[in-house]
mmCIF entry with sequence, helices, sheets and N, C-alpha, C, O atoms, coordinates in Angstrom:
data_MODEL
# 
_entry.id   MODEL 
# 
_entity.id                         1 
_entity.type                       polymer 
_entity.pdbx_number_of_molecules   1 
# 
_entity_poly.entity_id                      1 
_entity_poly.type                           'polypeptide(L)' 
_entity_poly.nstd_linkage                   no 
_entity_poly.nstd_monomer                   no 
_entity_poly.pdbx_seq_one_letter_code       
;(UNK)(UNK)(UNK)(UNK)(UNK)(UNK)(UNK)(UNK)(UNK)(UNK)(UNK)(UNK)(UNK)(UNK)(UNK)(UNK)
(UNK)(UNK)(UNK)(UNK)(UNK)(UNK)(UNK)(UNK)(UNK)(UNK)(UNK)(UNK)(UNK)(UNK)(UNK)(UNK)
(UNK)(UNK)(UNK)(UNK)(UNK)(UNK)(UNK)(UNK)(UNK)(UNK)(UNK)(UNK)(UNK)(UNK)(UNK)(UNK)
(UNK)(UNK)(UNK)
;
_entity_poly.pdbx_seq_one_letter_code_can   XXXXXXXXXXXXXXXXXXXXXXXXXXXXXXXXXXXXXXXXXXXXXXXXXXX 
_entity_poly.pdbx_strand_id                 A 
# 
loop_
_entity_poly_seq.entity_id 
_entity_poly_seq.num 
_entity_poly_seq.mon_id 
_entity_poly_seq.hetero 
1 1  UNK n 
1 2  UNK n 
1 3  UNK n 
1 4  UNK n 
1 5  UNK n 
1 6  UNK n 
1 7  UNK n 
1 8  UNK n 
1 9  UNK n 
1 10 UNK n 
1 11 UNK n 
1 12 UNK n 
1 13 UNK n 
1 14 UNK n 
1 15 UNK n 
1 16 UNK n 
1 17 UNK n 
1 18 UNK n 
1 19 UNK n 
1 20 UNK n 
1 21 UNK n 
1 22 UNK n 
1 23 UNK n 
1 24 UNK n 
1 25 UNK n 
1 26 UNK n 
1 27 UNK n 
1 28 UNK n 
1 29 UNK n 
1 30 UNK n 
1 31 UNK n 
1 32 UNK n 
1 33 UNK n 
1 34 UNK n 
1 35 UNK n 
1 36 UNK n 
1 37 UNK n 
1 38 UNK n 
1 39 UNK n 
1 40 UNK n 
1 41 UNK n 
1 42 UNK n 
1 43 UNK n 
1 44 UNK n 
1 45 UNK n 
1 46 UNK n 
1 47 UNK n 
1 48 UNK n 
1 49 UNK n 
1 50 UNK n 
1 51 UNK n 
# 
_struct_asym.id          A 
_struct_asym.entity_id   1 
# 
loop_
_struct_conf.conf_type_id 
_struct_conf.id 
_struct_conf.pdbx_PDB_helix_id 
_struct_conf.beg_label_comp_id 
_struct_conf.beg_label_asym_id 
_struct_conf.beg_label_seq_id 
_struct_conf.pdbx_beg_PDB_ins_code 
_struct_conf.end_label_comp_id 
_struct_conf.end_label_asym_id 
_struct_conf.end_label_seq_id 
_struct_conf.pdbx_end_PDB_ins_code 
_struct_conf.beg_auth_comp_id 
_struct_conf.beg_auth_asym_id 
_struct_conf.beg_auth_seq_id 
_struct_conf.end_auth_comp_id 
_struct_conf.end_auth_asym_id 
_struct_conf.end_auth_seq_id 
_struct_conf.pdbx_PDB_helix_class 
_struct_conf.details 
_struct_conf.pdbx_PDB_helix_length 
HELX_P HELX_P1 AA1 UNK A 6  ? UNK A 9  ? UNK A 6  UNK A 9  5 ? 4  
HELX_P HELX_P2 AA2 UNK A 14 ? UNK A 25 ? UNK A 14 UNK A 25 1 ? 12 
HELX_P HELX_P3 AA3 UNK A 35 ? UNK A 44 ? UNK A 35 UNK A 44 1 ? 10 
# 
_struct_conf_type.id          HELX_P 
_struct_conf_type.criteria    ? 
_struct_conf_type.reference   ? 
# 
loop_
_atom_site.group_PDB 
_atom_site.id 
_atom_site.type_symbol 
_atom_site.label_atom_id 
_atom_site.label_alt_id 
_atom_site.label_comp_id 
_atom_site.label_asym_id 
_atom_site.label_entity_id 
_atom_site.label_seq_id 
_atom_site.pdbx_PDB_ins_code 
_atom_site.Cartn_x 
_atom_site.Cartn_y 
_atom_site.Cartn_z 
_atom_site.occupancy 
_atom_site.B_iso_or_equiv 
_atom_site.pdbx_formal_charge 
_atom_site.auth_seq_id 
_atom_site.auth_comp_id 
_atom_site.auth_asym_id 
_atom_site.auth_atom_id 
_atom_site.pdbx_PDB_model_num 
ATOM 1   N N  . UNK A 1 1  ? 94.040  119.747 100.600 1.00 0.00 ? 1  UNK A N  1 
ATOM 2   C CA . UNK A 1 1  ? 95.047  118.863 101.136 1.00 0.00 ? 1  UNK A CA 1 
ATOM 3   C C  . UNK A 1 1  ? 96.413  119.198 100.526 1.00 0.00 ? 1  UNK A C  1 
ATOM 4   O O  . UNK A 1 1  ? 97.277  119.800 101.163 1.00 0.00 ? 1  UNK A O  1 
ATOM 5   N N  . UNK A 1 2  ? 96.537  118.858 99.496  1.00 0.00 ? 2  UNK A N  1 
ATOM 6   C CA . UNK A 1 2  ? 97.802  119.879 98.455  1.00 0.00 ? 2  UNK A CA 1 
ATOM 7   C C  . UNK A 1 2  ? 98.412  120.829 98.345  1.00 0.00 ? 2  UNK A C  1 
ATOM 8   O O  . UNK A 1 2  ? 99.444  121.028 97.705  1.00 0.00 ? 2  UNK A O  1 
ATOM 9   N N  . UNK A 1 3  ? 97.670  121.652 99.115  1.00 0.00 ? 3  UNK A N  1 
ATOM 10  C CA . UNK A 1 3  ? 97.597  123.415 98.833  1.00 0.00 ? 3  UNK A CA 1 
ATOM 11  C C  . UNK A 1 3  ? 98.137  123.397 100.474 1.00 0.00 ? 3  UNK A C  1 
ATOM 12  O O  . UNK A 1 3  ? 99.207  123.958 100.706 1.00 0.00 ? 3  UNK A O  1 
ATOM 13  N N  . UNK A 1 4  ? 97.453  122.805 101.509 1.00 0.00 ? 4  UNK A N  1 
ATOM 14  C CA . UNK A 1 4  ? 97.359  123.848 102.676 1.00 0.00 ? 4  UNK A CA 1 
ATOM 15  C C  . UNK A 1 4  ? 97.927  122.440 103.597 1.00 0.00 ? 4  UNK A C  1 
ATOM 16  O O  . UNK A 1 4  ? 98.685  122.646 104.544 1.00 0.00 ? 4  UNK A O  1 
ATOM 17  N N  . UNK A 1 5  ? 97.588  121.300 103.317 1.00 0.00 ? 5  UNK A N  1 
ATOM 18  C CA . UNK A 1 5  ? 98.286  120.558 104.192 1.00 0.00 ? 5  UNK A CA 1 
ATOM 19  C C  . UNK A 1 5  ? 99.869  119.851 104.205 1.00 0.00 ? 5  UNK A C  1 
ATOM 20  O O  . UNK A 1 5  ? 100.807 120.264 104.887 1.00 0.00 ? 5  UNK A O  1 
ATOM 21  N N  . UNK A 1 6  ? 99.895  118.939 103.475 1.00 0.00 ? 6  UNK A N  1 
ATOM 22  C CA . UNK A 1 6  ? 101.101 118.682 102.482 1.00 0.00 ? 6  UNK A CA 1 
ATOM 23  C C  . UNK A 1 6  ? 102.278 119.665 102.827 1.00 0.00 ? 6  UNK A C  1 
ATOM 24  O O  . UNK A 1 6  ? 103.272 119.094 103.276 1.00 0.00 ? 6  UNK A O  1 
ATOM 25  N N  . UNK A 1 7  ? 102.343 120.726 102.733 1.00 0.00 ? 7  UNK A N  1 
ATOM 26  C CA . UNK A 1 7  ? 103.465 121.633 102.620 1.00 0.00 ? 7  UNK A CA 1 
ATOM 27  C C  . UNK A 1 7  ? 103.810 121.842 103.822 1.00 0.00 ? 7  UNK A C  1 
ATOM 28  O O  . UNK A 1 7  ? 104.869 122.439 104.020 1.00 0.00 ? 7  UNK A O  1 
ATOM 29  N N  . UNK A 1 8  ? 103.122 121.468 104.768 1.00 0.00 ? 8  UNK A N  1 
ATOM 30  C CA . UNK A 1 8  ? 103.891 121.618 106.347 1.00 0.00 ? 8  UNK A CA 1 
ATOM 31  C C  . UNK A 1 8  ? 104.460 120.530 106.364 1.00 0.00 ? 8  UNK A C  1 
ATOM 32  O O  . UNK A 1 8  ? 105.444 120.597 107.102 1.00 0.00 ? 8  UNK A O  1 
ATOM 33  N N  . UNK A 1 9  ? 104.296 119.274 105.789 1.00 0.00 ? 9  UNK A N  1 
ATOM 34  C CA . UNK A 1 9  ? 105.282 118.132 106.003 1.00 0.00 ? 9  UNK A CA 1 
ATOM 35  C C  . UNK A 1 9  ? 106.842 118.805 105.419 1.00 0.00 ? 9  UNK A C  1 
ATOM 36  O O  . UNK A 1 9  ? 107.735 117.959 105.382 1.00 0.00 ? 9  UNK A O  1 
ATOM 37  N N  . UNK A 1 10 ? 107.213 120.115 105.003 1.00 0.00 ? 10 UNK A N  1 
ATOM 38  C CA . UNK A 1 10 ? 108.564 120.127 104.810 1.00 0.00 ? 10 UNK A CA 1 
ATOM 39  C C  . UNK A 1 10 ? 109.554 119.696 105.786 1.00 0.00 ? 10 UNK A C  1 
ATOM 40  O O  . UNK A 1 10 ? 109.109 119.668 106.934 1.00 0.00 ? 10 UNK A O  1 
ATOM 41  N N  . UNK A 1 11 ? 110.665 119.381 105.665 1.00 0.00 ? 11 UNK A N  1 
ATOM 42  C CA . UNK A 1 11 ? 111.676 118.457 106.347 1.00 0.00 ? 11 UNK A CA 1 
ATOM 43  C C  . UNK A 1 11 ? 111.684 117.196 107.126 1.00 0.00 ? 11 UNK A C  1 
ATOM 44  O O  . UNK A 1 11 ? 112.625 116.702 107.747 1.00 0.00 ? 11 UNK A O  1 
ATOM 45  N N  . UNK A 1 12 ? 110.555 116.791 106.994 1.00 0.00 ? 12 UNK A N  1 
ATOM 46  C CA . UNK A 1 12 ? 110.002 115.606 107.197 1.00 0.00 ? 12 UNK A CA 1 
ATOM 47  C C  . UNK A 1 12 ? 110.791 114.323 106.944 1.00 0.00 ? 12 UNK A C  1 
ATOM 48  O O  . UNK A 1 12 ? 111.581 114.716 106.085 1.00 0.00 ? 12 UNK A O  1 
ATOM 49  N N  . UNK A 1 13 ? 110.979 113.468 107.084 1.00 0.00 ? 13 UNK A N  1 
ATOM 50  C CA . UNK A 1 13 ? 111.500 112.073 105.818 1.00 0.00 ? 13 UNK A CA 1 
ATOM 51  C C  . UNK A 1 13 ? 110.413 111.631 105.098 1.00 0.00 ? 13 UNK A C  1 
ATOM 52  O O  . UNK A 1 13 ? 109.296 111.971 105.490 1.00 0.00 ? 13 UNK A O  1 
ATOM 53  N N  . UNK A 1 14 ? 110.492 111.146 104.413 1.00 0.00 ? 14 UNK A N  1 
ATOM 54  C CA . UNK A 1 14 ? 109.735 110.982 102.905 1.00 0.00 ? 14 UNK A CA 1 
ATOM 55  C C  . UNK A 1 14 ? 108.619 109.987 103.642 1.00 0.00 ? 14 UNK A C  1 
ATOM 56  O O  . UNK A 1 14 ? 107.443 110.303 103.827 1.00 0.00 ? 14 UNK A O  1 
ATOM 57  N N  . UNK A 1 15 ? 109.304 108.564 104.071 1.00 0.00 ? 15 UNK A N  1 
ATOM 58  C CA . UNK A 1 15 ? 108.753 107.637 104.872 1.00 0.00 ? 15 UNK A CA 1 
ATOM 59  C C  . UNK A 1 15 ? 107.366 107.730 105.811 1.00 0.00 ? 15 UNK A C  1 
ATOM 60  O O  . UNK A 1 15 ? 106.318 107.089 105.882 1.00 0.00 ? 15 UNK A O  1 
ATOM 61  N N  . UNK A 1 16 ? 108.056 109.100 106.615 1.00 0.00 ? 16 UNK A N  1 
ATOM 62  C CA . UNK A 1 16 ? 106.939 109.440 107.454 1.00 0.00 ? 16 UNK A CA 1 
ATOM 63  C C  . UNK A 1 16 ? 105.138 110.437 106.813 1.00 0.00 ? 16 UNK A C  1 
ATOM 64  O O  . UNK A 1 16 ? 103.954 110.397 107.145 1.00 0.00 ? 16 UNK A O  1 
ATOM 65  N N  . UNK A 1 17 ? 106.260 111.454 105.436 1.00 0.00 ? 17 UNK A N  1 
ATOM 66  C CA . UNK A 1 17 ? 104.752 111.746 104.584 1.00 0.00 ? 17 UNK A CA 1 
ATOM 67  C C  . UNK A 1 17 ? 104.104 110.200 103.827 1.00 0.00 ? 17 UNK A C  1 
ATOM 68  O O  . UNK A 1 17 ? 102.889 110.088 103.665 1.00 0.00 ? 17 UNK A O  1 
ATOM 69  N N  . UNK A 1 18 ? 105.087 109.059 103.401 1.00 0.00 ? 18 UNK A N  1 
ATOM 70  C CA . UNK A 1 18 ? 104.288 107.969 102.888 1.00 0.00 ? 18 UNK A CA 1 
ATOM 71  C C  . UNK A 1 18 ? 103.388 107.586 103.933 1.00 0.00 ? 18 UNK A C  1 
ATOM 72  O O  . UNK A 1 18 ? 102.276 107.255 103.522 1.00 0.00 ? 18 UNK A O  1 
ATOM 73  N N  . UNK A 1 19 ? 103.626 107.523 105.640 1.00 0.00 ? 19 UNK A N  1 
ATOM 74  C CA . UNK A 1 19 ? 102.735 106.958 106.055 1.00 0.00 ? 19 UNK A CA 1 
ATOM 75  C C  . UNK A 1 19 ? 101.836 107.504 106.372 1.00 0.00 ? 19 UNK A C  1 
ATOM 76  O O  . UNK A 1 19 ? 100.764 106.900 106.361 1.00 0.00 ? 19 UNK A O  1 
ATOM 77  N N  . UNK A 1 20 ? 101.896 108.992 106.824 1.00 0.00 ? 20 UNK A N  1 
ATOM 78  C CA . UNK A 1 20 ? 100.775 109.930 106.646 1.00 0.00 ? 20 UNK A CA 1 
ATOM 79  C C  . UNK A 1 20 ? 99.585  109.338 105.593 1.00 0.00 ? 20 UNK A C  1 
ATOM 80  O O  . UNK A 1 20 ? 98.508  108.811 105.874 1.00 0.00 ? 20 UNK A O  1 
ATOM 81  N N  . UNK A 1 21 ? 100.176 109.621 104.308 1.00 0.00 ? 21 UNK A N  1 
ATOM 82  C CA . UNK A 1 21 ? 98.965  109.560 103.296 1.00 0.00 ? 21 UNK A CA 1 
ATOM 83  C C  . UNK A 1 21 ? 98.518  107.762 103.262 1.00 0.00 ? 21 UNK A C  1 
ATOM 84  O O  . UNK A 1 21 ? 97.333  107.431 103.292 1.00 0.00 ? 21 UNK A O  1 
ATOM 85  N N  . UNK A 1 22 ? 99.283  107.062 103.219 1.00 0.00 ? 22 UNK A N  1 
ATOM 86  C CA . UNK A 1 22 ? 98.680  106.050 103.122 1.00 0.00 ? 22 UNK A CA 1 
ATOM 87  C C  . UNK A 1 22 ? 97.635  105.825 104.810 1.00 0.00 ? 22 UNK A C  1 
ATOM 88  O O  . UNK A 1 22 ? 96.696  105.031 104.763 1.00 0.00 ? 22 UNK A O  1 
ATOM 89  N N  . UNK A 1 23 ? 97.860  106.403 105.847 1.00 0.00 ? 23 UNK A N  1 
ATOM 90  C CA . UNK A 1 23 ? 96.487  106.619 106.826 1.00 0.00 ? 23 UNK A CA 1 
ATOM 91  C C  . UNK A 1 23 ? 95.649  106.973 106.723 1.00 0.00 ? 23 UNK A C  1 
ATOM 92  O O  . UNK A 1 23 ? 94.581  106.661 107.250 1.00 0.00 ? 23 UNK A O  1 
ATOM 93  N N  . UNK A 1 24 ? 96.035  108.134 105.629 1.00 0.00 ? 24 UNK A N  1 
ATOM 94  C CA . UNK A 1 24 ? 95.258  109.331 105.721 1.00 0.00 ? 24 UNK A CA 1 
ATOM 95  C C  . UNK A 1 24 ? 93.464  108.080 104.948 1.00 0.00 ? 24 UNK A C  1 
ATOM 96  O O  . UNK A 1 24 ? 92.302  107.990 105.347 1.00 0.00 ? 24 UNK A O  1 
ATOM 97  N N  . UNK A 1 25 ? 94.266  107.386 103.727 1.00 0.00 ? 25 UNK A N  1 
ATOM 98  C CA . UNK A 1 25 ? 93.374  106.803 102.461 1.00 0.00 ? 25 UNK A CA 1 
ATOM 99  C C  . UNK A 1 25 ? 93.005  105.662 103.403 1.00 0.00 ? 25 UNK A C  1 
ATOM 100 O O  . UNK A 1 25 ? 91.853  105.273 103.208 1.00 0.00 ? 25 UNK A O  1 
ATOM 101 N N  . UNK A 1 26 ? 93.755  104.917 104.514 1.00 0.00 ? 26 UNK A N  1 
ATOM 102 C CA . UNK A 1 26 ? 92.632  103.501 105.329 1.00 0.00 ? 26 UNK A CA 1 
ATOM 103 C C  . UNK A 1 26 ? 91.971  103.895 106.224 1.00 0.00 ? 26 UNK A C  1 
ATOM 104 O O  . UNK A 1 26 ? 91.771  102.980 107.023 1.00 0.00 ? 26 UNK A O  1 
ATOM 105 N N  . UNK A 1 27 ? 91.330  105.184 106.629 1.00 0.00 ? 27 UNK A N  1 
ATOM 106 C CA . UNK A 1 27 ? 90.884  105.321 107.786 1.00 0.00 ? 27 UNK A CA 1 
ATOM 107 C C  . UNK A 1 27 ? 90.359  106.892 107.693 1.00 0.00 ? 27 UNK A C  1 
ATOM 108 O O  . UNK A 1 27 ? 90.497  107.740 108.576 1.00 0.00 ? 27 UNK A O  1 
ATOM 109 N N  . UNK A 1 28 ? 89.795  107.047 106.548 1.00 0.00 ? 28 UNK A N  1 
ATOM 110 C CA . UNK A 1 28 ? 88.587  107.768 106.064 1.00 0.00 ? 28 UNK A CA 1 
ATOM 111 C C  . UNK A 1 28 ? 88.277  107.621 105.079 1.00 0.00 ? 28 UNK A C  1 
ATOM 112 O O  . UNK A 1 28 ? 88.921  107.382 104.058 1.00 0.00 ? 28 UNK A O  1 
ATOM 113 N N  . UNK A 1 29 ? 86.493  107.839 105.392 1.00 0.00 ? 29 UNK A N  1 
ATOM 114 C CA . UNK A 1 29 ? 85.821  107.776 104.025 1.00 0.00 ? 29 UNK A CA 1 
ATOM 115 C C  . UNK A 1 29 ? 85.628  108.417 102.478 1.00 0.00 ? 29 UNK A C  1 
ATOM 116 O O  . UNK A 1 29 ? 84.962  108.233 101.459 1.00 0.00 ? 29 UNK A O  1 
ATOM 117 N N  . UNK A 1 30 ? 86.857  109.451 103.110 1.00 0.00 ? 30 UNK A N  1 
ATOM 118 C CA . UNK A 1 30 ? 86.855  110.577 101.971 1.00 0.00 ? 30 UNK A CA 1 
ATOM 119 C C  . UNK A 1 30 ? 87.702  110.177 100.243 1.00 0.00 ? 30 UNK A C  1 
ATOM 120 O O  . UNK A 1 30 ? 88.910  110.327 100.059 1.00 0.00 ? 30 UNK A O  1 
ATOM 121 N N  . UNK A 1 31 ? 87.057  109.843 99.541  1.00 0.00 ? 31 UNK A N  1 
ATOM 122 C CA . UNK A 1 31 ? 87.917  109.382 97.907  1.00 0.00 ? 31 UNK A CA 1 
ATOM 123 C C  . UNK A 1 31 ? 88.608  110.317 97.824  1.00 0.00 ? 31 UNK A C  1 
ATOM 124 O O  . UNK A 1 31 ? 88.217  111.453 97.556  1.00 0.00 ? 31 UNK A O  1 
ATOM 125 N N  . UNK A 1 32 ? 90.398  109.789 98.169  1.00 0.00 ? 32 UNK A N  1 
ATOM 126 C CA . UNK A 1 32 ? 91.173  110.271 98.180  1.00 0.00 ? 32 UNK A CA 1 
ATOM 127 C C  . UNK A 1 32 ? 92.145  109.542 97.090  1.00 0.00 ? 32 UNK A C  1 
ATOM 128 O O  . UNK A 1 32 ? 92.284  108.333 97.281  1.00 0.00 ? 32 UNK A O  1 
ATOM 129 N N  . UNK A 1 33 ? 92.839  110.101 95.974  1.00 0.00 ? 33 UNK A N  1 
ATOM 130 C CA . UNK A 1 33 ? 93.231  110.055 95.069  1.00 0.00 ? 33 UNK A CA 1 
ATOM 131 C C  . UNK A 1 33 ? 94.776  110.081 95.406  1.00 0.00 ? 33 UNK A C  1 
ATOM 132 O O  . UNK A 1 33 ? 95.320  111.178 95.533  1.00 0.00 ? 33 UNK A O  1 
ATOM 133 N N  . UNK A 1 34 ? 95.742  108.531 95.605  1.00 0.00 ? 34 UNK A N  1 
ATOM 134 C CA . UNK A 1 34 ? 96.598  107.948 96.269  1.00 0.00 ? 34 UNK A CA 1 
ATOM 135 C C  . UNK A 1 34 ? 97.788  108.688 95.591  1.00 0.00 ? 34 UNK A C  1 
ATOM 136 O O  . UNK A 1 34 ? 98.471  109.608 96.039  1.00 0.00 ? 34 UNK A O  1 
ATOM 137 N N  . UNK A 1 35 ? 97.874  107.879 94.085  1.00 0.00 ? 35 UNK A N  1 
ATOM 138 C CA . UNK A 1 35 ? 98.620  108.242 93.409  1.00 0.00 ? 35 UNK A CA 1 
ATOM 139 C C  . UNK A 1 35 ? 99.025  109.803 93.431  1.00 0.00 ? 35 UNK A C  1 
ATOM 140 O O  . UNK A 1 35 ? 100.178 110.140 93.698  1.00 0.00 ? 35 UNK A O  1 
ATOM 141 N N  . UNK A 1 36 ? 97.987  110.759 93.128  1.00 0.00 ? 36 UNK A N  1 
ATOM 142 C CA . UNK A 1 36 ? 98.302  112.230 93.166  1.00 0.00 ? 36 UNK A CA 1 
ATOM 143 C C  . UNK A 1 36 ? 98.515  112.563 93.998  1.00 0.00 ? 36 UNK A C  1 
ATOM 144 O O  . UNK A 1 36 ? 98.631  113.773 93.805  1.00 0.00 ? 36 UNK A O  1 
ATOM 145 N N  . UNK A 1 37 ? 98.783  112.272 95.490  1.00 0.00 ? 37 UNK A N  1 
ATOM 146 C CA . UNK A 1 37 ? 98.994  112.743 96.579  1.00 0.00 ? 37 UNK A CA 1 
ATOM 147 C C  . UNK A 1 37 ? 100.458 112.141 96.480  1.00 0.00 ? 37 UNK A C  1 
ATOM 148 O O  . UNK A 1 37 ? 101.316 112.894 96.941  1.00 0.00 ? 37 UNK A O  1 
ATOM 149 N N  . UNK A 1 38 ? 100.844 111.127 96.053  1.00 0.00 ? 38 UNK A N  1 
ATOM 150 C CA . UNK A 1 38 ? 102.369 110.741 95.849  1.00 0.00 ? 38 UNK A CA 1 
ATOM 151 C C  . UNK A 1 38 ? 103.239 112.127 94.731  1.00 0.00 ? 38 UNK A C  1 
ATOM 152 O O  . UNK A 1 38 ? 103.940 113.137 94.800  1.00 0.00 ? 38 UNK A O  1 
ATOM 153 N N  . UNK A 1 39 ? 102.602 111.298 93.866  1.00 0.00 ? 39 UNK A N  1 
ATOM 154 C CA . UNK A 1 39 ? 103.236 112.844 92.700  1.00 0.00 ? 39 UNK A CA 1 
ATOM 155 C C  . UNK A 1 39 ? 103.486 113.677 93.414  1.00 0.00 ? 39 UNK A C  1 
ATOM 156 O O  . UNK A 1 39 ? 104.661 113.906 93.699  1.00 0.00 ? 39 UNK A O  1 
ATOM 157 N N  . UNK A 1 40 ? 102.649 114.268 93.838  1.00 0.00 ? 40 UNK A N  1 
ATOM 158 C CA . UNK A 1 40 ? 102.839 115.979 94.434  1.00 0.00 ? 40 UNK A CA 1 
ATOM 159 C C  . UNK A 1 40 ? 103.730 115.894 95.299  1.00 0.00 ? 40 UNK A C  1 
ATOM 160 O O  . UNK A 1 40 ? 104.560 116.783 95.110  1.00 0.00 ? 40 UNK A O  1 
ATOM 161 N N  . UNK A 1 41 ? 104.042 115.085 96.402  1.00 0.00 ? 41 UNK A N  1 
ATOM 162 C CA . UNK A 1 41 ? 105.337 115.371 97.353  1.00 0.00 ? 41 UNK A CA 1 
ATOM 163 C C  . UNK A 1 41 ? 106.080 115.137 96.254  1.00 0.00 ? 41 UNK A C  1 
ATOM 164 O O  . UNK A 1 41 ? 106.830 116.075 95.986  1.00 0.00 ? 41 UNK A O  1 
ATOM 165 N N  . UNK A 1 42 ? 106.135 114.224 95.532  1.00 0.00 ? 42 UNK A N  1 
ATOM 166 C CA . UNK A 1 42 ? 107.673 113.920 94.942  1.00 0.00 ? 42 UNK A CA 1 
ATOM 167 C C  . UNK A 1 42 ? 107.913 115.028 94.166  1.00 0.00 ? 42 UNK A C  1 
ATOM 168 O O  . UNK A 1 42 ? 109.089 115.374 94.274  1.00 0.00 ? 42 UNK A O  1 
ATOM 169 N N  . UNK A 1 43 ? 106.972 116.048 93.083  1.00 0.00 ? 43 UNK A N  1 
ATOM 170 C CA . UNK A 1 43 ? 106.985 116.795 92.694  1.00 0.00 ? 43 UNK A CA 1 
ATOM 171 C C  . UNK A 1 43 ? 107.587 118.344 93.924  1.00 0.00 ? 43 UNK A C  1 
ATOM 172 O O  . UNK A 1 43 ? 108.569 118.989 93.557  1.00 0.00 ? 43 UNK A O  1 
ATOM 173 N N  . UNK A 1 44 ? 107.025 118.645 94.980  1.00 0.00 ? 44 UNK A N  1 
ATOM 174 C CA . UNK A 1 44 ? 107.117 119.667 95.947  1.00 0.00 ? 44 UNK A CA 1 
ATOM 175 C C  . UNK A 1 44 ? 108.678 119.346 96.165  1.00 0.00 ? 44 UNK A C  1 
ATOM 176 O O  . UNK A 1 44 ? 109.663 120.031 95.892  1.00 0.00 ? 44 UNK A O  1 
ATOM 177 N N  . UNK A 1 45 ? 108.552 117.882 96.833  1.00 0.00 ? 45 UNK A N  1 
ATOM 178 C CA . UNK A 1 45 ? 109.870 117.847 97.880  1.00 0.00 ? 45 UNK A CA 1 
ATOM 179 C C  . UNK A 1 45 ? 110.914 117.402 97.212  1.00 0.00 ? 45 UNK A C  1 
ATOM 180 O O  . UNK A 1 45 ? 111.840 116.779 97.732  1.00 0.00 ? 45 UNK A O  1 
ATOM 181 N N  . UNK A 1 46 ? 110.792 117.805 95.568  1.00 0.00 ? 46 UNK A N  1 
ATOM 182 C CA . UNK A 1 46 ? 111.887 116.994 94.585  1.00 0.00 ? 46 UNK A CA 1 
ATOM 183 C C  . UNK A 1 46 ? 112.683 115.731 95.464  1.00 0.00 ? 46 UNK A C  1 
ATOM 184 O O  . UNK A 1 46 ? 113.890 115.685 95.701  1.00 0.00 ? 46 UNK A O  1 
ATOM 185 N N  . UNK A 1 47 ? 111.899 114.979 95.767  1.00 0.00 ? 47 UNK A N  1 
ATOM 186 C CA . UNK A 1 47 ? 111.784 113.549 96.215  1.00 0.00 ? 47 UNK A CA 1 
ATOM 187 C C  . UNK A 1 47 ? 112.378 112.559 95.754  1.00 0.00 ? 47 UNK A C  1 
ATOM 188 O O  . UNK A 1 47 ? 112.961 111.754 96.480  1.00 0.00 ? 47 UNK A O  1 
ATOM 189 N N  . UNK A 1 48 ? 112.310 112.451 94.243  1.00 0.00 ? 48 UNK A N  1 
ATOM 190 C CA . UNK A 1 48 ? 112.649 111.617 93.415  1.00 0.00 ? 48 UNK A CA 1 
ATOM 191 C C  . UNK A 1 48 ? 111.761 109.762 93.643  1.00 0.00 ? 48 UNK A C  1 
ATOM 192 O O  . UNK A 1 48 ? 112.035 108.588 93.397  1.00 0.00 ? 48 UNK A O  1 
ATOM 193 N N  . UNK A 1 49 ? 110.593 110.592 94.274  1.00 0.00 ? 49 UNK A N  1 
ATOM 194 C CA . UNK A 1 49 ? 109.735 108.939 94.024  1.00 0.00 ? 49 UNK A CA 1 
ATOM 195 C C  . UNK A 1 49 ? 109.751 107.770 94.703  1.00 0.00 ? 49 UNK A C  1 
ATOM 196 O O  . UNK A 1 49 ? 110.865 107.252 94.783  1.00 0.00 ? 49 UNK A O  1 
ATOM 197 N N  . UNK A 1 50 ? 108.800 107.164 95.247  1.00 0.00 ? 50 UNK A N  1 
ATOM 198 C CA . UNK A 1 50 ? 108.651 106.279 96.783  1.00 0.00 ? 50 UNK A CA 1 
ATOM 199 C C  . UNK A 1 50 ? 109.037 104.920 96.217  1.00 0.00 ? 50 UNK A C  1 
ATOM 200 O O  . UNK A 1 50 ? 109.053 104.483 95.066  1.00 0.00 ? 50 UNK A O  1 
ATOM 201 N N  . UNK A 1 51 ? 109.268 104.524 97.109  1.00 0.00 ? 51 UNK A N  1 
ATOM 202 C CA . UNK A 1 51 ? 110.394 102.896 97.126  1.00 0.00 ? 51 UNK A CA 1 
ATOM 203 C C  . UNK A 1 51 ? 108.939 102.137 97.195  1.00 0.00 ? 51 UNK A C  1 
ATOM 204 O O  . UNK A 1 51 ? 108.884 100.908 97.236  1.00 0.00 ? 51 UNK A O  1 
# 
């Protein structure tokens, strides 16, 4: 997800990768690890961190 998905959200608004991932975590069963999926955009897209 990190590696190969994530990085096509470049130029995106931030908003629209928050709502991505927060779908991504209500509407599969897969233990998906919220927080680190935040970090990492903010880390990638020097973001500076979700409201």
């Amino acid at each position: 997800m990190i590696l190969y998905v994530l990085p096509q959200f470049e130029g995106l608004p931030l908003h629209r990768i928050k709502e991505f991932i927060a779908q991504l975590v209500e509407e599969t069963d897969m233990m998906i690890d919220q927080p680190l999926l935040e970090d990492f955009v903010v880390d990638f897209f020097d973001a500076g961190g979700f409201e």
